[in-house]
N, CA, C and O atoms as a Tripos MOL2 file, in Angstrom:
@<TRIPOS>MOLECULE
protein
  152   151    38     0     0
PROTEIN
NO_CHARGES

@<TRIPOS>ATOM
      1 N         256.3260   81.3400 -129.8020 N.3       1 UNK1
      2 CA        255.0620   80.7350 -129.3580 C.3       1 UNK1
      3 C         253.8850   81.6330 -129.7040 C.2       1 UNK1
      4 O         252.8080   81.3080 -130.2030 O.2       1 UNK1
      5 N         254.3670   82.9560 -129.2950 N.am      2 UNK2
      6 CA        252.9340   83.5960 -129.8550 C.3       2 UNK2
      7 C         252.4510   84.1290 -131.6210 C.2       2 UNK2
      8 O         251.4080   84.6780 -131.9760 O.2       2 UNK2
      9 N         253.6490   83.7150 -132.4580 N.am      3 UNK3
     10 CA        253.5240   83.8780 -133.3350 C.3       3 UNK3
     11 C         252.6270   82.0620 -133.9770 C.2       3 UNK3
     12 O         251.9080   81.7560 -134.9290 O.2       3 UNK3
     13 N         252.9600   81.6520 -133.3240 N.am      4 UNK4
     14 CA        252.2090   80.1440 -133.2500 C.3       4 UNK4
     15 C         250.6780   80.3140 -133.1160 C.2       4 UNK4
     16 O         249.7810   80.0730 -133.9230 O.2       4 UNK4
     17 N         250.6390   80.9140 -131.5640 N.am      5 UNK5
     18 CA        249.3140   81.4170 -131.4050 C.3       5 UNK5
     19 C         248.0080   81.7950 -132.6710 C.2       5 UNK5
     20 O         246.8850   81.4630 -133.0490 O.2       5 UNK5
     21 N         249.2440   82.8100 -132.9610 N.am      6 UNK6
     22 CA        248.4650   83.8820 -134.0360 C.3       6 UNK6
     23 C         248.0210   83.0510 -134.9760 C.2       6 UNK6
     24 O         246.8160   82.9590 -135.2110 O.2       6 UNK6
     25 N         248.9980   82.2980 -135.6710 N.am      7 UNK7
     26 CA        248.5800   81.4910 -136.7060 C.3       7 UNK7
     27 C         247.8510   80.6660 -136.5370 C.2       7 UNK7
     28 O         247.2770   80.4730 -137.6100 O.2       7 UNK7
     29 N         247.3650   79.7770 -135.5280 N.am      8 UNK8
     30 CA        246.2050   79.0630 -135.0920 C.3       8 UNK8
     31 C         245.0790   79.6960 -134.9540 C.2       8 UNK8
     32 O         244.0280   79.1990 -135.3580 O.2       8 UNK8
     33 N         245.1320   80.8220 -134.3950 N.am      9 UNK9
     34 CA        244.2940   81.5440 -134.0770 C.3       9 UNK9
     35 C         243.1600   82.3670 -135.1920 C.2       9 UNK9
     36 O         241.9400   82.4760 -135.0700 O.2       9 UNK9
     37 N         244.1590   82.9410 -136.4180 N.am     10 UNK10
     38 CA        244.0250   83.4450 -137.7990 C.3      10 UNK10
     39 C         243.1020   81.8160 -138.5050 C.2      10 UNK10
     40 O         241.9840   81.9830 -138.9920 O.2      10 UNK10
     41 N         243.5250   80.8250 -138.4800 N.am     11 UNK11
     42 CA        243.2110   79.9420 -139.2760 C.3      11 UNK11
     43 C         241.7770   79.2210 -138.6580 C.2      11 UNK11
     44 O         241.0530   78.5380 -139.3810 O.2      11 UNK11
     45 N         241.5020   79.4620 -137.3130 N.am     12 UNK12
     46 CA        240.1480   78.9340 -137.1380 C.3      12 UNK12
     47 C         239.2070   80.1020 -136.8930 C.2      12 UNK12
     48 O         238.0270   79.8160 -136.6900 O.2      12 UNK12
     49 N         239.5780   81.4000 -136.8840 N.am     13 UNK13
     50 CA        238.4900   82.0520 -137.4630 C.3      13 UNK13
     51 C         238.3180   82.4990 -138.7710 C.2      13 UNK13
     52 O         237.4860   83.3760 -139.0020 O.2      13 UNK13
     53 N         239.3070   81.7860 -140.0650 N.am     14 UNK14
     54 CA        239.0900   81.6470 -141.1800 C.3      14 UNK14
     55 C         238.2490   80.9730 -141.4110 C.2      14 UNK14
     56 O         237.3280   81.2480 -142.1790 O.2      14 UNK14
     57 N         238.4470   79.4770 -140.5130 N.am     15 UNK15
     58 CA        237.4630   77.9520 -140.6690 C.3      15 UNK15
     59 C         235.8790   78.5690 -140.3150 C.2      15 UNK15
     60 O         234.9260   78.1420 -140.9670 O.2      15 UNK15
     61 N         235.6960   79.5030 -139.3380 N.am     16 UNK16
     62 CA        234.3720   79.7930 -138.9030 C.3      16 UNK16
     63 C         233.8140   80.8550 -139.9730 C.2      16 UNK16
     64 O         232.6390   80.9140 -140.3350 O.2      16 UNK16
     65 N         234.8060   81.6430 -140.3930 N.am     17 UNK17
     66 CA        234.2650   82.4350 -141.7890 C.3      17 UNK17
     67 C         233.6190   82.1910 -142.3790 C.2      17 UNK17
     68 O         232.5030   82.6730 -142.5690 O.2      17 UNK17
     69 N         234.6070   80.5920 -143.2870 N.am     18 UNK18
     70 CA        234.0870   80.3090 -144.4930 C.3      18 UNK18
     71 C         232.6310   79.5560 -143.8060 C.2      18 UNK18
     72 O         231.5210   79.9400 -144.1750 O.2      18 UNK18
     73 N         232.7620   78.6820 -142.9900 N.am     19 UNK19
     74 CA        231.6070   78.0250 -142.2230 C.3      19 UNK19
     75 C         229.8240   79.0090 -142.3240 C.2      19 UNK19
     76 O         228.7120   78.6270 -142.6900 O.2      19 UNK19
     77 N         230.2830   80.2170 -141.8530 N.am     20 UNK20
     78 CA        229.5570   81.4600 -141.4890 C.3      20 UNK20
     79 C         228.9820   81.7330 -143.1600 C.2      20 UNK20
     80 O         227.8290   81.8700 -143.5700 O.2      20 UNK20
     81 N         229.8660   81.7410 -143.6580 N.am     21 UNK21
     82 CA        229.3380   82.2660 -145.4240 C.3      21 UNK21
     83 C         228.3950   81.2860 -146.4210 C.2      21 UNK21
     84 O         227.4490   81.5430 -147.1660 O.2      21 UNK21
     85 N         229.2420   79.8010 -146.0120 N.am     22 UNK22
     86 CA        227.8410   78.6370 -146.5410 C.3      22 UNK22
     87 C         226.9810   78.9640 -145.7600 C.2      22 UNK22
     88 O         226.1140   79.4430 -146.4910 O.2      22 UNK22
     89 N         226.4350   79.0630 -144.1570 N.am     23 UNK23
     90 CA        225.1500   79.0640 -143.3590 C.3      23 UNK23
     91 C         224.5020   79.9750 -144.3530 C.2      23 UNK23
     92 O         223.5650   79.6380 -145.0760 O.2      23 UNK23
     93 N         225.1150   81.2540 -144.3370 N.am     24 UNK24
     94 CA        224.3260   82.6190 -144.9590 C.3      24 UNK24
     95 C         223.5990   82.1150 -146.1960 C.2      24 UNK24
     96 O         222.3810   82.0540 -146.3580 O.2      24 UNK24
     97 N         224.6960   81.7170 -147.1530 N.am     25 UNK25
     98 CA        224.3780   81.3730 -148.1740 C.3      25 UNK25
     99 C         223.3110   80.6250 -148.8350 C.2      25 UNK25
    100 O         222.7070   80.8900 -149.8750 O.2      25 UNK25
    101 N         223.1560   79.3190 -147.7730 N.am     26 UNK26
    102 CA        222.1790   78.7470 -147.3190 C.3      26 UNK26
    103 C         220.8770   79.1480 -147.3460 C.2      26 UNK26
    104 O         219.9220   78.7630 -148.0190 O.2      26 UNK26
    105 N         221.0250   80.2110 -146.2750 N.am     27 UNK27
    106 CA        219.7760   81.1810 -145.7450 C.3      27 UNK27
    107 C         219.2540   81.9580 -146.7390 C.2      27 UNK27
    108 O         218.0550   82.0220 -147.0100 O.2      27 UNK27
    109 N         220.3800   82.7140 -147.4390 N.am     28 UNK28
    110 CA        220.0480   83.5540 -148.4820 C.3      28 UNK28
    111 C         219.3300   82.7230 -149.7120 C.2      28 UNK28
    112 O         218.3510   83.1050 -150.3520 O.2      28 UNK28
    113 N         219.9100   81.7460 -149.8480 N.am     29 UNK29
    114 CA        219.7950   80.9000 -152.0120 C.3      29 UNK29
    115 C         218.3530   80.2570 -151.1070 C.2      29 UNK29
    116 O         217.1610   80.4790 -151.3200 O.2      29 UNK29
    117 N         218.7580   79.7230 -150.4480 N.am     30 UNK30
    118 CA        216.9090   78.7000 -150.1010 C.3      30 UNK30
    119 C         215.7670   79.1030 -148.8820 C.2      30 UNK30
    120 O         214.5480   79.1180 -149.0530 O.2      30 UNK30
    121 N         216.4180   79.3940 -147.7290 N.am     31 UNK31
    122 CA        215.3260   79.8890 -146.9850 C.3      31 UNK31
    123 C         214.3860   81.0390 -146.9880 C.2      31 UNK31
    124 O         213.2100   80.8880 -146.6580 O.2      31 UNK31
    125 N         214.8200   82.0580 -147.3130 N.am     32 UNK32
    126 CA        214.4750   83.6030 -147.9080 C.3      32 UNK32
    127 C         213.3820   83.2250 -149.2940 C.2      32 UNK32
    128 O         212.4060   83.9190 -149.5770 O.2      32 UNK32
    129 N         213.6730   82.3690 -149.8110 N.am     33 UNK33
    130 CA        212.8820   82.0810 -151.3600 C.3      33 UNK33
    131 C         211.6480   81.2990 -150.5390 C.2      33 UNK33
    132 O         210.4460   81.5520 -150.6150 O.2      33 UNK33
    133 N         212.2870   80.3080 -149.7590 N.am     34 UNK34
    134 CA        210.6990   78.9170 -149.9190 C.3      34 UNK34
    135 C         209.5890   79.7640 -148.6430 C.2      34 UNK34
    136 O         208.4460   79.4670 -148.2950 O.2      34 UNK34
    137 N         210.5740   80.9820 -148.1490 N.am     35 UNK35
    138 CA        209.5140   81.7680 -146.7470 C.3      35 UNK35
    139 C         208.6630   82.6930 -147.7840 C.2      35 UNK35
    140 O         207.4330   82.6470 -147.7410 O.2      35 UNK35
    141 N         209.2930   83.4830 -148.6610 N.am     36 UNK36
    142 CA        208.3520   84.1750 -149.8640 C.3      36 UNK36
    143 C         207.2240   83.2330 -150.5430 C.2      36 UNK36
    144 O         206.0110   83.3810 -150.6920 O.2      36 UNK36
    145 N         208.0240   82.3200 -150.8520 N.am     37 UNK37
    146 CA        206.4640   81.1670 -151.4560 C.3      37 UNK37
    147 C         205.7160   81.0650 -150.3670 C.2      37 UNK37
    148 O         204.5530   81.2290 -150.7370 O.2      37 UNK37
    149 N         205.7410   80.9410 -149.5950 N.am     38 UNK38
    150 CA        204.6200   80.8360 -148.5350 C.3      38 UNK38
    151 C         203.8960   81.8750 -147.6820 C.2      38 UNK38
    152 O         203.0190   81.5230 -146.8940 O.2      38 UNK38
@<TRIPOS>BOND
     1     1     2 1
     2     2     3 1
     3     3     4 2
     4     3     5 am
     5     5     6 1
     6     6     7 1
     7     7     8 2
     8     7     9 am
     9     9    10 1
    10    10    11 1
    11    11    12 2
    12    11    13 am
    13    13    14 1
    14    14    15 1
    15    15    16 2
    16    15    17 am
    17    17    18 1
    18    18    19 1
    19    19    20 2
    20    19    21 am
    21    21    22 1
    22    22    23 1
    23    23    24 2
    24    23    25 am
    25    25    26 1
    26    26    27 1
    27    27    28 2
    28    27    29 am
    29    29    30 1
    30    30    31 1
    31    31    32 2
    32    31    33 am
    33    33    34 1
    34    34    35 1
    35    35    36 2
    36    35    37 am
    37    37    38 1
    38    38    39 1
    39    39    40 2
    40    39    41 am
    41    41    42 1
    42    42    43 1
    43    43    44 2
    44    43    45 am
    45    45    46 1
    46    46    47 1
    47    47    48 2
    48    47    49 am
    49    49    50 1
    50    50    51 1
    51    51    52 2
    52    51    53 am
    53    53    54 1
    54    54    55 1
    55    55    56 2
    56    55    57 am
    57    57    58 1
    58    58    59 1
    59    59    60 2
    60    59    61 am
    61    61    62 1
    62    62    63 1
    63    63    64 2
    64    63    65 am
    65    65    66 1
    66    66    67 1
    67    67    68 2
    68    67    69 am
    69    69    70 1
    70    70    71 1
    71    71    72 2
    72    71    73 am
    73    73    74 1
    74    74    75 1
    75    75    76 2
    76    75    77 am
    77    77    78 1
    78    78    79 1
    79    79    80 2
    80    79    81 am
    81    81    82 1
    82    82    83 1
    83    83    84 2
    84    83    85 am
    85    85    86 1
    86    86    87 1
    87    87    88 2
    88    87    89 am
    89    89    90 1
    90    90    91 1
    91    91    92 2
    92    91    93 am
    93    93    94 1
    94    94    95 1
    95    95    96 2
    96    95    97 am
    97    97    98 1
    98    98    99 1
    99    99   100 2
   100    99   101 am
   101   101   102 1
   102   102   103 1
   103   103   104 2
   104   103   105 am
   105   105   106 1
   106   106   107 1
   107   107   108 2
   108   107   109 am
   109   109   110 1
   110   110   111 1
   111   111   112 2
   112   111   113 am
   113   113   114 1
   114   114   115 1
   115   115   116 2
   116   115   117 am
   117   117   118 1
   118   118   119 1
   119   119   120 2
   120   119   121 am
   121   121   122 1
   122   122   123 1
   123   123   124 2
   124   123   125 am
   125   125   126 1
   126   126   127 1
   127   127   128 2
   128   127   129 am
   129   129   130 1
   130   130   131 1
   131   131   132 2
   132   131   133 am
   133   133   134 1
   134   134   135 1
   135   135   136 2
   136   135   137 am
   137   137   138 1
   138   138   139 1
   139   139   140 2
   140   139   141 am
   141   141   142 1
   142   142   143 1
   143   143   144 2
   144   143   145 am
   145   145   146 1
   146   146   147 1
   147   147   148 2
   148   147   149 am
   149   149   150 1
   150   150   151 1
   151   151   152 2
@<TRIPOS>SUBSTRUCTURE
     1 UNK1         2 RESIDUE 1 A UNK
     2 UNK2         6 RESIDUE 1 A UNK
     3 UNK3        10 RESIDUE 1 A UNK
     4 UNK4        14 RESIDUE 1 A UNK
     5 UNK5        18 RESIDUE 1 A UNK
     6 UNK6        22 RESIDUE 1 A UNK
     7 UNK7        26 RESIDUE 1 A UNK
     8 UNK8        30 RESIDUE 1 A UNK
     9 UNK9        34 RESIDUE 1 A UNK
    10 UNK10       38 RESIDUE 1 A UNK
    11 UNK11       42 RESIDUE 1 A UNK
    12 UNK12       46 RESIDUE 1 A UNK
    13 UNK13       50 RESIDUE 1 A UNK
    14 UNK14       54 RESIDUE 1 A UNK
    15 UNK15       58 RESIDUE 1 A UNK
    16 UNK16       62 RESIDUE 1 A UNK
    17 UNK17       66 RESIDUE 1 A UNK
    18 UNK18       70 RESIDUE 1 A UNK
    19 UNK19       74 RESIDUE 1 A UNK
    20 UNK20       78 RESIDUE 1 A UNK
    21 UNK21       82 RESIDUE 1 A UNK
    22 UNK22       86 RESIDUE 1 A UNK
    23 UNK23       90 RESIDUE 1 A UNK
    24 UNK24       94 RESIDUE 1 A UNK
    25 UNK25       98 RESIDUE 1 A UNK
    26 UNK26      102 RESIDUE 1 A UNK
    27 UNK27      106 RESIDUE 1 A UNK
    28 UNK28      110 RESIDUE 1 A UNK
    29 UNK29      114 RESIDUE 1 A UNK
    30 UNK30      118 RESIDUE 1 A UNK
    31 UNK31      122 RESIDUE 1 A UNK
    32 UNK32      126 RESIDUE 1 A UNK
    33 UNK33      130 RESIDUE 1 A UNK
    34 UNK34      134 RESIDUE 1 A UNK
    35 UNK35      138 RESIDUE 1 A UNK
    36 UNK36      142 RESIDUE 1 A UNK
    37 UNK37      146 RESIDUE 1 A UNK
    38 UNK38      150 RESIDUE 1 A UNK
């Protein structure tokens, strides 16, 4: 069971990772640029 755990556990803070890396990415490629133009 707790090896169950783990693996659930491992795989949705993978899901929030990758989640976490588009936001950034986001932030970084477009918001950071259109706040400098202005």
């Amino acid at each position: 069971m707790a090896d169950h755990l783990a693996q659930v556990t491992w795989y949705l803070l993978d899901q929030v990772d990758v989640r976490l890396s588009e936001f950034f990415n986001l932030i970084n490629g477009n918001g950071w640029q259109s706040m400098d133009e202005i």
